[in-house]
N, C-alpha and C positions, 0 to 999 in steps of 0.2 A: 811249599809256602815259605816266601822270606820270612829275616824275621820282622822287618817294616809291618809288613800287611797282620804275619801274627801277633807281634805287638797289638796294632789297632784292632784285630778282631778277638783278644783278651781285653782290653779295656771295652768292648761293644758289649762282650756278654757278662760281664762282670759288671757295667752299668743296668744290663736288664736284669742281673740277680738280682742286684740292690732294690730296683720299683718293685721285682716282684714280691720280694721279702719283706721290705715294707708295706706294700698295700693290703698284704695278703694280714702282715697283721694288725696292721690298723682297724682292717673290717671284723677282723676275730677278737679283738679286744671292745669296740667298740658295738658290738654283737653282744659278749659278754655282759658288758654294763649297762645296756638298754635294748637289748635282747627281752622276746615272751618265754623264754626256759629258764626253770627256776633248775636248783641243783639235782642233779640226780642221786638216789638213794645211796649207791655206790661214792659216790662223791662225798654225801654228808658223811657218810660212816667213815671213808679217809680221816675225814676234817676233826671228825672225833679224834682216829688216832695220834694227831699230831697236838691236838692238847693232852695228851697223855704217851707222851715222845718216850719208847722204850727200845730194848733191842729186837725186837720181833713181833709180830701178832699171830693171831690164830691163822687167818687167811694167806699172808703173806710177810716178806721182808719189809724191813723199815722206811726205805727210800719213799714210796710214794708221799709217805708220811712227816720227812722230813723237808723235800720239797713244800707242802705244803705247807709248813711251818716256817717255811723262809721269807714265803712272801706272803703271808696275812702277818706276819711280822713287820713288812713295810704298807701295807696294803688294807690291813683290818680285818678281822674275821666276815669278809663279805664273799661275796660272788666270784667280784674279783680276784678277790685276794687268793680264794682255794684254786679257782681255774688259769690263774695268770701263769702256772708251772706250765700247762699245756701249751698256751699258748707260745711262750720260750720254745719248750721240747720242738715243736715244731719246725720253729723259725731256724734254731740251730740246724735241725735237721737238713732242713734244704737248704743252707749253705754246706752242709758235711758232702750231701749228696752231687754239690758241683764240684768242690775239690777231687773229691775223691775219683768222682768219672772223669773230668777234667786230666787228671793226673795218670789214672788207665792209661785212656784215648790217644791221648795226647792231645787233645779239642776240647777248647774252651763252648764251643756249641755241642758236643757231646752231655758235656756236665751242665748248659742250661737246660738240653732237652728233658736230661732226667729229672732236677730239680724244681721245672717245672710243668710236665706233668705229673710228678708228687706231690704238688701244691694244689692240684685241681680234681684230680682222684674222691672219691664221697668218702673213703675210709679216711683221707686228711682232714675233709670238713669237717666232720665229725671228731674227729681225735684232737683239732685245734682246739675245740673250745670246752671237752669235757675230759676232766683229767682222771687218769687212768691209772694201775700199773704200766700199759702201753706208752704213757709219755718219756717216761726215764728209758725204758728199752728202746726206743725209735732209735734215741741218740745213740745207746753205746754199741748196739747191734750191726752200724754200718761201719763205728773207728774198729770192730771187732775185725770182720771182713777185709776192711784196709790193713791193718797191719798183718792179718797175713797175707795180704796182695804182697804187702814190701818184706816178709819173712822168705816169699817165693820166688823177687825178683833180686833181692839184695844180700840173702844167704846168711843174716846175720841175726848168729844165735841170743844174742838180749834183748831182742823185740819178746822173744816169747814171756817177758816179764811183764811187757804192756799188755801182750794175751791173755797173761796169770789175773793184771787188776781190772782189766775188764768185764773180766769173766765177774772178778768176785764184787764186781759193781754189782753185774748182772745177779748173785746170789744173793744180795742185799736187798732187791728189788723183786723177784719172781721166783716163786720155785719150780718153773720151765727152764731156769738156765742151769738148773743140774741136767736137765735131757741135753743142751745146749753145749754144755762141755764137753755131755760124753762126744758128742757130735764132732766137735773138734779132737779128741782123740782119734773117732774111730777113722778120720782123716787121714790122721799122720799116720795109724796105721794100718789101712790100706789101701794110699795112693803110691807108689813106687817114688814118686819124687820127694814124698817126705817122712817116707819111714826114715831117715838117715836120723832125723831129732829125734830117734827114741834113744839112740846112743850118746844125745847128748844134755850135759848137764843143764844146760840153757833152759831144754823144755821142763826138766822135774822143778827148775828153781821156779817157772812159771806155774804148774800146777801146783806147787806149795804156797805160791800166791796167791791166787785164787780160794782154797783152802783155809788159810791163816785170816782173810778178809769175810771170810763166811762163819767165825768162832762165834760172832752176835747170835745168829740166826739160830745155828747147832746148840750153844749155851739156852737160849730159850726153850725150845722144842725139848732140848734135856733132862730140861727142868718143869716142863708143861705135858710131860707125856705122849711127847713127838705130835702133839694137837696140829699145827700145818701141812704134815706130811698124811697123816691120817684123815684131815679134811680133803688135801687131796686126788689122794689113792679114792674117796667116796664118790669124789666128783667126776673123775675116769670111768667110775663102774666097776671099779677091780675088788671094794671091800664092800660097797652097793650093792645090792640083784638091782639089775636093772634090762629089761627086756629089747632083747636080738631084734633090731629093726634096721632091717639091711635098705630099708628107702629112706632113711635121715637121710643117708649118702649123700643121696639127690638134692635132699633138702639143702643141705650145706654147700655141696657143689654150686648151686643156685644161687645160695648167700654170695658167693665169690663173685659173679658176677654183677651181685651189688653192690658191692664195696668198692670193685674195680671198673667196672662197665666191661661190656662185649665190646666196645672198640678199641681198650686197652687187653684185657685178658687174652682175646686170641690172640693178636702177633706176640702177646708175653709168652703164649704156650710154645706160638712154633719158636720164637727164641729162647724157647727152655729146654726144646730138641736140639738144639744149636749146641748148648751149652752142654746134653749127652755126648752127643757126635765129635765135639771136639776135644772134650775132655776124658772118653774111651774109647776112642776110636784113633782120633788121632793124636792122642797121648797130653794135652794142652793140659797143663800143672793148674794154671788159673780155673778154667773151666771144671775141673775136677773138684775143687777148693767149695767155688761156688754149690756144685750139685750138693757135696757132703755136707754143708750150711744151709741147704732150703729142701731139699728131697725128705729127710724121715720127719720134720716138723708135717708137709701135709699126709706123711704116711701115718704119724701118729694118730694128728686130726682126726683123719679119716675112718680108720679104728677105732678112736673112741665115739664118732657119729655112730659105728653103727652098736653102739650099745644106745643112742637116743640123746645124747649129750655134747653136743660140737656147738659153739656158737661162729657166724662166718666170721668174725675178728681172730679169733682166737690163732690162726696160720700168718696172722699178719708179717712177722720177721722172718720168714719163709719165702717173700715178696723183696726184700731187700738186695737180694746178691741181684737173682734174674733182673731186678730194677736197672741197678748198675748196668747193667749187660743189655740191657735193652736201648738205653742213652748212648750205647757204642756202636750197638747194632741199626737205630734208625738213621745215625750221624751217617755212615758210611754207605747204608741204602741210599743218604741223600748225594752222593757226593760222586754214587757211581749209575745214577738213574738217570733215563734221557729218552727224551719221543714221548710215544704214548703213555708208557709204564710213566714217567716224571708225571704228565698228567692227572693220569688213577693216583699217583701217592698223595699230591699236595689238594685234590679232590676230599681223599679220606683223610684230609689230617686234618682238612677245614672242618671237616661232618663233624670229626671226632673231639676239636678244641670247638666247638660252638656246643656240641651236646655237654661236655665237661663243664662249660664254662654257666650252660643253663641250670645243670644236676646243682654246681655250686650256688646259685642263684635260687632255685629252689630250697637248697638245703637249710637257706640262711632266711626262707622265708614260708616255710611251710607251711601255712595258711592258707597259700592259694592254688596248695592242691589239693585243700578239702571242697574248696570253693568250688575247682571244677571238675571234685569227685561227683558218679553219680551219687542218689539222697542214700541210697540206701547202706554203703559204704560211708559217707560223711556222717551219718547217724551211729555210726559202730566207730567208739574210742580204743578199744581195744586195738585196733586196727591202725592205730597213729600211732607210730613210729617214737611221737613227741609226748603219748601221754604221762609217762613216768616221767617227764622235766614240767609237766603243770600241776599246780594247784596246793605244792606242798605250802609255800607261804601264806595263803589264804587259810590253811589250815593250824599253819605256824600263830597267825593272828589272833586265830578265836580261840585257842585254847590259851593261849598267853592272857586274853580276858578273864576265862574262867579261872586260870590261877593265881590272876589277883584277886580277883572277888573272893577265892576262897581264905587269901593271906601271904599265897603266894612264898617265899624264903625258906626261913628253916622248915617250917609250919609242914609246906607241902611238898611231896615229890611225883613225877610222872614218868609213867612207863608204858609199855606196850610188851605185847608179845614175839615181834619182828624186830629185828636187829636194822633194816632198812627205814620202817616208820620212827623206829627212835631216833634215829642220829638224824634225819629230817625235823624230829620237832626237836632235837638237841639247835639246831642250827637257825628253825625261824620263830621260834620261841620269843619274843621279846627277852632282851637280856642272856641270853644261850644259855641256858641253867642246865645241868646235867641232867639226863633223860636215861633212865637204864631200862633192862626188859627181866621180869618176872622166871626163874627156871619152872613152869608147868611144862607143856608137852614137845618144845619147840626141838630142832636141833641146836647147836652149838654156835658161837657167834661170838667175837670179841670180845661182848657183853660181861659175858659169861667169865670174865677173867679180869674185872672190874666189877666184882658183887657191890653192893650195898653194904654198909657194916651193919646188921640187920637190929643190932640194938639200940643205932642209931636213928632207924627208920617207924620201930616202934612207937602207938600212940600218934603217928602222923598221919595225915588226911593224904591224897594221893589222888592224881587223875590219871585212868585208866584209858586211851587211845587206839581203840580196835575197827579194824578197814574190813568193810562187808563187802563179799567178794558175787553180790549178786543184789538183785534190786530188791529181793525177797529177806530184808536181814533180818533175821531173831533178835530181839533186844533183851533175852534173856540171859542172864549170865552163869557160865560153868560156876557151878557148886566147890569148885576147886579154889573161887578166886573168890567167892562171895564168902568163903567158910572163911575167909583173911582176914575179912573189916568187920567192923561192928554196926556199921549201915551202909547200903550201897543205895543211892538215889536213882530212879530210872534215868536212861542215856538220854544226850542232847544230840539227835540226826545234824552231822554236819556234809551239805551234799557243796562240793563241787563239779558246778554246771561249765561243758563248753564254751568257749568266748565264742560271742556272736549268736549263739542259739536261742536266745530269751528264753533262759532257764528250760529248753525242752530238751536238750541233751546229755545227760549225765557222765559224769566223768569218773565219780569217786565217791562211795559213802565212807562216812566216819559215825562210830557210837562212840561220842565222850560221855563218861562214868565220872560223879564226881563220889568220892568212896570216902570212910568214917573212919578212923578210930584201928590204923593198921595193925595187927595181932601177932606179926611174925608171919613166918612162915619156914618151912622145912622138908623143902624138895631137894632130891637130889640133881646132881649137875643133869640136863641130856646128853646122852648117853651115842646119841647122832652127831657125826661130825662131817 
């Protein structure tokens, strides 16, 4: 290719980045803000953290938190404000992802293919508008990848510094990117083309980077009784019992092809044979780079499915390198396909960009696959994907009633039991008044490190926010919590009903408590983490 025609067809796809990147977040923004999903529970409890901006939390590193503290800083403690980080994470993202294969390939259609289908993918749709740990990763998981594409192709030992802050982004954010490091070690030593950095200074001054950027997190846990790592290790199954169920596997596996689609996942598979074959067989340093970056992420997964614990996002940066490599890989199918075969390809890529582009369409309107679910399936919320993004405001609302009526301010305080229900009504509360949760039998949670100053809370009246996990709810109350107040008044049933159901479908019960005369209390921390 001259360079006339390559000039003009860089400025061709470089034009199509641009509509794709904007339209894609135009509809994720304006989705967000007049969008039917309110936040999800994981969300609020972020949004907690970042009014209470410290060097660590129970769950994780600081980053999602501080993101979100950027822009309700310009934005307002709304909707917007918590998810507009996602929405960003993204959009970066798929500009990262055309540079980068762009820069591979050496094909400016190489890098739109990938970044744009990464922009139509359901684990995008999804990830655009609800913000995650996964948003801050998306970003720095692929500049990770590229710089050592340019450590393997350019020899030069001070990139491993940008390795070093990447990483220790990545610590500040997830505690998967200690698995992630070692990953990168176990890289360098043992692929033959880059054990040479063990001998040099370059690489140790980048692990000491990484390291030195991770002193927040480590000072925290330090000082909190390694609570994130112990939460951890629970959620793995390793300090857990949790029972050998060797068909999650499947489960999970399964997940993968919802997040990705069968018309993406297989040729990602055979081009993940590709990227075996050429990186041990025929020795390709790149190819190698790649496997040691996404191979033990789904081997871990997968391990810990079969103790019953895998969720399908959780591999997602595992999908990054082979991404890359798939944008390189269709570019050149396209470039050397002819006859029939050219036919079957632009055949299945139509199938495959009109199902992508429906999955997206649906995703952003999912309504109208209950519509033309059968009844009996449309009747089971359980069953909707969406029902933890409805009803928490509706819920926000009426108890915001009841704590005025009751005085509302100093007067009263509101809790729950669930670390997820509280920072939901910490958030639709009229006014966002602090919401904590009670130490009786729960496990361990943020919460939990933000007590109450409990002499503070004495003598105060209190609404109690408990979610019945069945249509059968007892409205009577543990003796545990009733022995606290000096009057507890029977509950107010708060039911959210399906949209569209005329109240016959139920979505969610709530028993609001309004409680007398608080007494203390004196539980120890749980003991569950």
């Amino acid at each position: 290719m001259n360079d006339a025609v390559h000039a003009r067809s860089e400025r061709l796809y470089a034009a199509a980045l641009i509509i794709t990147v904007t339209v894609f977040t135009a509809i994720r923004i304006l989705y967000v803000q007049y969008g039917p999903l309110v936040l999800l529970q994981d969300e609020t409890y972020f949004w907690d953290w970042s009014r209470h901006l410290g060097l660590s939390y129970f769950d994780q590193g600081p980053m999602v938190a501080y993101i979100i503290a950027a822009f309700t800083s310009l934005l307002g403690d709304t909707q917007l404000g918590v998810r507009m980080g996602a929405v960003v994470c993204y959009a970066v993202t798929t500009i990262i992802f055309y540079v980068i294969t762009r820069d591979i390939y050496k094909s400016p259609r190489a890098g739109f293919i990938t970044a744009f289908i990464f922009s139509l993918i359901p684990s995008s749709s999804a990830g655009a508008i609800i913000i995650t740990y996964y948003s801050p990763m998306i970003v720095i998981y692929p500049l990770l990848i590229y710089t050592l594409y340019k450590i393997i192709t350019t020899n030069r030992g001070p990139l491993w510094l940008l390795v070093g802050f990447l990483l220790g982004l990545g610590l500040l954010t997830h505690i998967m990117f200690w698995f992630y490091s070692f990953m990168v070690v176990l890289y360098v030593a043992l692929s033959p083309g880059a054990r040479k950095w063990l001998k040099s200074p370059s690489f140790y001054f980048g692990v000491a980077t990484a390291l030195a950027m991770s002193i927040p997190v480590l000072y925290w846990n330090a000082t909190h009784d390694w609570a994130m790592f112990k939460h951890a290790l629970g959620l793995g199954g390793i300090t857990v019992e949790r029972e050998f169920e060797p068909l999650k596997v499947f489960e999970f596996l399964g997940g993968q092809f919802g997040i990705i689609t069968p018309f993406i996942l297989i040729p990602l598979a055979y081009v993940y044979w590709l990227i075996i074959k050429r990186g041990f067989r025929e020795h390709d340093e790149f190819s190698r780079m790649i496997f040691y970056t996404s191979a033990p992420i789904f081997i871990l997964i997968s391990l810990m499915a079969l103790r019953g614990r895998a969720e399908a996002n959780w591999p997602t940066l595992g999908y990054i390198g082979p991404f890359i490599v798939f944008g390189g890989f269709v570019d050149a199918l396209m470039g050397r396909l002819s006859g029939k075969r050219r036919q079957w390809f632009w055949i299945y890529t139509v199938v495959t960009l009109t199902f992508l582009v429906m999955m997206t369409a649906l995703a952003y309107n999912a309504g109208v696959i209950w519509k033309l679910s059968p009844k009996g399936l449309a009747a089971d919320p359980d069953r909707d994907p969406t029902n933890g993004l409805r009803g928490w405001d509706a819920l926000g609302k009426r108890v915001g009633e009841i704590y005025r009526e009751m005085g509302g301010g100093e007067r009263v305080f509101i809790f729950t039991m669930e670390y997820g229900e509280a920072s939901e009504l910490a958030f639709y509360v009229p006014g966002q008044p602090e919401v904590t949760t009670l130490r009786f039998w729960r496990r361990k949670s943020q919460y939990d490190y933000w007590p109450p100053d409990k002499s503070s809370l004495v003598g105060k009246d209190a609404i109690y926010v408990y979610r019945c996990h069945s249509l059968e709810c007892p409205e009577s109350l543990g003796p545990e919590i009733a022995a606290e107040f000096s009057r507890v008044d029977p509950p107010e049933r708060v039911i959210i009903y399906k949209e569209g159901s005329n109240q016959t479908i139920i979505r969610k019960i709530f028993l609001v408590y309004r409680m007398y005369g608080f007494k203390g209390y004196d539980f120890p921390s749980p003991d569950r983490y």
